[in-house]
N, C-alpha and C positions, 0 to 999 in steps of 0.2 A: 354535634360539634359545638365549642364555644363560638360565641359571637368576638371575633376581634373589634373591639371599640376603642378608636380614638378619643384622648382628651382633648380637646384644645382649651386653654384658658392663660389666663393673665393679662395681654395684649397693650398697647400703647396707647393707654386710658387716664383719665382721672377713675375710671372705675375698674383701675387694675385690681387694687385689693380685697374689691368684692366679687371678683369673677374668680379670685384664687379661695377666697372662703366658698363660695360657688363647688368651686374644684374638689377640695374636701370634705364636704357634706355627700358628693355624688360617689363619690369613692368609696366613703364608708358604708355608703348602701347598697354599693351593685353584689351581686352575686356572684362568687366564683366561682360557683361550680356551670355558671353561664356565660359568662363575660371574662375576655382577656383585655386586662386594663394596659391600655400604650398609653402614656401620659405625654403629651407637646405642649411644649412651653413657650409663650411669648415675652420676652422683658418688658420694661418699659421702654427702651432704645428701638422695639420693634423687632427684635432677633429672635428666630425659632432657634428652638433645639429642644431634640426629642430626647427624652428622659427613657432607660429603663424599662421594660415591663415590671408593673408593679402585680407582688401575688398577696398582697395583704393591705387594707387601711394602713396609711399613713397616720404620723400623731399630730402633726401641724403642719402650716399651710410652708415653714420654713424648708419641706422635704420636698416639696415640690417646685420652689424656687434654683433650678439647676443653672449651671453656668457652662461657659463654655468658650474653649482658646478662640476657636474659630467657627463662630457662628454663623450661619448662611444664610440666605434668600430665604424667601418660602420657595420659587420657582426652584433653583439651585438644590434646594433640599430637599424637595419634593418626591423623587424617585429613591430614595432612603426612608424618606419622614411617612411615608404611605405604604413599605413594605419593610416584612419581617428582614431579618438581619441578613438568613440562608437566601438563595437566589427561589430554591424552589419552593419555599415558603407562599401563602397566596398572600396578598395585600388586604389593610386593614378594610373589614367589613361595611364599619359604619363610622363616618368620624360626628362627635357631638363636641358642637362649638359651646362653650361655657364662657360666652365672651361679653361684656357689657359694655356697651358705651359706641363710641366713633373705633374706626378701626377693631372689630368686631362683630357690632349687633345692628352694624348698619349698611350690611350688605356688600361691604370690601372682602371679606373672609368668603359670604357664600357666593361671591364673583368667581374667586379662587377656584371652590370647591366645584363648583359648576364646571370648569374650564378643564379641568381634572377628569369631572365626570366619576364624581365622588358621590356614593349617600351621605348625606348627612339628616342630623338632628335638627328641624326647626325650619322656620322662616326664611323664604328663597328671597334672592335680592329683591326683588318689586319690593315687597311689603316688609322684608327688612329694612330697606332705605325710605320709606313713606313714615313705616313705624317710625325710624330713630329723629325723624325732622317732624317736629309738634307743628310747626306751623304747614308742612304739607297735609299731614295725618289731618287735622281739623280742617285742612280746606275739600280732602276727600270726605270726611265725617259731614260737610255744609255739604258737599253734593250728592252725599249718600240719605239726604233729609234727617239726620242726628240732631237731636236738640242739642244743643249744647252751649258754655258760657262766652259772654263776649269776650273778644282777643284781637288786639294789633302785635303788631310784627315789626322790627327793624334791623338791618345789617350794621355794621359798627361803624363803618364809613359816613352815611347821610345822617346819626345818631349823633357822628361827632362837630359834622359840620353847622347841625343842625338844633344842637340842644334845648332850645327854650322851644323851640318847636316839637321837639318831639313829645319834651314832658307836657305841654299843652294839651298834645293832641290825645296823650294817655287821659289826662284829669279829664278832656270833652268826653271819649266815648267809653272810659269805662269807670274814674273816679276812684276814690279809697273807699275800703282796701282796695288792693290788688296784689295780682304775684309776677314778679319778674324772674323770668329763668332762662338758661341756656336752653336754643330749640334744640341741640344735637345732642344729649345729654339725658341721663337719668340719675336713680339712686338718688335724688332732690339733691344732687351737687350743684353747689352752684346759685341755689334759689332763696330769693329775699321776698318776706310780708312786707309790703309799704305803706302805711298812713300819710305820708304824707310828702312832701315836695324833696325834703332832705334825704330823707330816706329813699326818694324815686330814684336819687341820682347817686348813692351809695349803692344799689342796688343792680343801677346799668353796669357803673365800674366793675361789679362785681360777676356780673354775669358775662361780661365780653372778656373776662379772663378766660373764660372757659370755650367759647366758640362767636364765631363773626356774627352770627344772629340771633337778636334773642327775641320773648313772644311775652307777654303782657297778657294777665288773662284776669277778669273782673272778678274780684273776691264774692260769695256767696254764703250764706248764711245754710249748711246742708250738712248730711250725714253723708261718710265717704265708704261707699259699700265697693266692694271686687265679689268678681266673676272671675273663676278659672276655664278656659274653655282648651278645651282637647278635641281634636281631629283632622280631618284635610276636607273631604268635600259636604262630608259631615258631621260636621264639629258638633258638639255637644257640652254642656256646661255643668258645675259645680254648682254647691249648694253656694248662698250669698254670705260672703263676710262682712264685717265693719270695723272698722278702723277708727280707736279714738286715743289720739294722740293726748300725750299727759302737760305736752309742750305746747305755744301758741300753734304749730303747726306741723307735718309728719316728715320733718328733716331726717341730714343723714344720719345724724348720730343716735335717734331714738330708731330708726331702723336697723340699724347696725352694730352699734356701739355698746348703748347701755339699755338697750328692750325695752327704752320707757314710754311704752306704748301698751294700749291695749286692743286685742284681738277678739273681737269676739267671733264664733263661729258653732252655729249657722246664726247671723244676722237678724234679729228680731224686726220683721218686715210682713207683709201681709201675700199671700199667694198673690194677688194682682199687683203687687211692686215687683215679686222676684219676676213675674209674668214678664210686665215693661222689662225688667232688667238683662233678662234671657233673652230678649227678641233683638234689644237694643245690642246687645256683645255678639249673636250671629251676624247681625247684620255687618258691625262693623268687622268684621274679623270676612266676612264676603268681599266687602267693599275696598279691602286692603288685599285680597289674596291671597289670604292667611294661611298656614299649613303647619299644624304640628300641633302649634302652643300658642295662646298668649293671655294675659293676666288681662284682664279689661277693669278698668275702673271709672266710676260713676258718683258723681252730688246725687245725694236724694233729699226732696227740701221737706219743708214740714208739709205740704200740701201735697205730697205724693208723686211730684215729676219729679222724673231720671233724666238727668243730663250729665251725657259722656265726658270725663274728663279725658282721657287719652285709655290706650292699649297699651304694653308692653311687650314684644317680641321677643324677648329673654329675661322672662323675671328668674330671680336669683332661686336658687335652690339651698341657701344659706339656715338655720334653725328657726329664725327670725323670720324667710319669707313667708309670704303667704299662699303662694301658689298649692306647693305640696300639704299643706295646711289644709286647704281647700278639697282636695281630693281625696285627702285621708278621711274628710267627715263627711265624703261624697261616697266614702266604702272603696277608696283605690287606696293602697298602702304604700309609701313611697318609691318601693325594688318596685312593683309591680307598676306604678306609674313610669319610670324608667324605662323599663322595657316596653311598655308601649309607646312613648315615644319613639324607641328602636325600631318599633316594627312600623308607625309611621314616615319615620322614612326610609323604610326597604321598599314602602308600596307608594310612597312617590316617587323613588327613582327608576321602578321599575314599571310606573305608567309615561315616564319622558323616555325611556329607550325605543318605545311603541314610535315616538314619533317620527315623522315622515322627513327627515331633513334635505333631501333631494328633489326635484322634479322634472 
């Protein structure tokens, strides 16, 4: 029998339009003669509404952009949006969140899905909500013993009251460069290089568009290698890539836009680097209660220390990312890394039914 699988994507994002290029790279890879594609769609206003079963790739991201007179809750819509149209039809199998950003990949959707008692694709809310907040992730990463670059933090409240203070306290402990970015956020929305005092404060403006707190992390002179790591209790990793952006740094629009990056894969690195590197993305990927997936990324400097830059709990599946990139030169081909995903979470949800909720 097929696997009934949920889409979910788009959602109430600055990274809506990359969760729906998301949407359509996954589409054109599943198998039909495996998978029954339900596509649910989120706007940007936050409104679901379930699309169609689709029996063929879509041609652009525009067919999956649905609208709708009367759009619902998720709760409200939920005993339609999780089962076939006929009554005696069974409810969808697996739902895979294709979601980036706040509202999404940070554990509001897999609140949802839990609540439901839904399988889904991916990172449960723990480590969904630790991943999508940098400055928690890295204060778990400092207690998991992670090497990693120095970083302050501030909310947009004591930033404002407080301005010459706060750029101070940047210049005392971490100096130019540096990078300022939204902690709730990815896809490098949002994030500014600074040299210097003007640009610090062009950079907070620019970052508290995006979210009430942002994270300051000390610029580093390093090569930016990713790990792809796949599993639940035992995860396993990808061959090392490298990232070397054409730009001063690997913003949105060379990730997205116009490619102007380059990938290399497998990463010219030495067995004892991928070594550090392998050890350093289990760990973190334990230390966050990771399950499924997630992209781990790392500075490697010239002297051969690996320091963690952050994890991703939904890296994109867009032509451009680098996840399935990874796996494919790890000998996993994209359909085929899809479906495992699948099947890791039939075997997570089907070790939380074990548990004992009574006593």
């Amino acid at each position: 029998m097929k696997t009934k699988l949920g889409l979910l994507y788009g959602g109430k994002s600055a990274e809506h339009q990359v969760s729906l290029q998301t949407a359509l790279a996954v589409i054109r890879a599943l198998d039909l003669e495996k998978f029954e594609i339900h596509p649910i769609y989120i706007n940007v206003e936050g409104q679901w509404i379930k699309g169609p079963q689709l029996n063929g790739p879509v041609e652009n991201v525009k067919a999956l952009e649905f609208s709708a007179s009367n759009p619902l809750t998720p709760l409200s819509l939920a005993p339609a949006l999780f089962q076939a149209e006929a009554q005696e039809a069974a409810p969808l199998d697996v739902i895979f969140p294709l979601l980036h950003g706040p509202n999404g990949e940070d554990g509001t959707v897999q609140g949802l899905l839990e609540l439901l008692n839904l399988p889904y694709v991916g990172n449960g809310v723990l480590a969904s909500a630790a991943g999508m907040d940098k400055v928690i992730m890295k204060n778990v990463f400092a207690q998991a013993g992670l090497a990693q670059v120095n970083y302050v933090a501030f909310v947009k409240s004591e930033w404002a009251k407080a301005k010459e203070e706060t750029y101070t306290k940047v210049e005392a402990e971490l100096g130019y460069p540096c990078f300022v970015k939204p902690a709730n956020l990815g896809s490098s929305v949002g994030i500014s290089k600074c040299s210097n005092r003007a640009e610090l404060d062009a950079a907070f403006i620019e970052a508290f568009q995006f979210d009430r707190k942002v994270i300051i992390e000390e610029g580093v002179v390093a090569r930016e290698v990713e790990l792809a790591v796949l599993g639940n209790d035992e995860p396993k990793c990808s061959v090392a890539g490298e990232i070397v952006p054409k730009t001063d740094f690997y913003d949105y629009k060379a990730k997205y836009q116009d490619g102007n990056t380059a990938l290399i894969i497998p990463a010219d690195i030495t067995e004892e680097e991928y070594g550090q590197l392998e050890e350093m993305a289990i760990r973190a990927f334990k230390a966050l209660d990771c399950s499924g997936l997630v992209r781990a990324d790392f500075f490697l400097t010239k002297d051969g220390k690996a320091l963690i830059n952050e994890v991703n709990t939904m890296p994109g599946f867009t032509p451009f990312s680098m996840f399935p990139l990874l796996w494919k030169h790890t000998g996993v081909e994209y359909p085929q890394l899809i479906e495992r995903l699948v099947e890791l979470a039939k075997e997570r949800h089907a070790e939380k039914q074990n548990i004992k909720y009574t006593f």
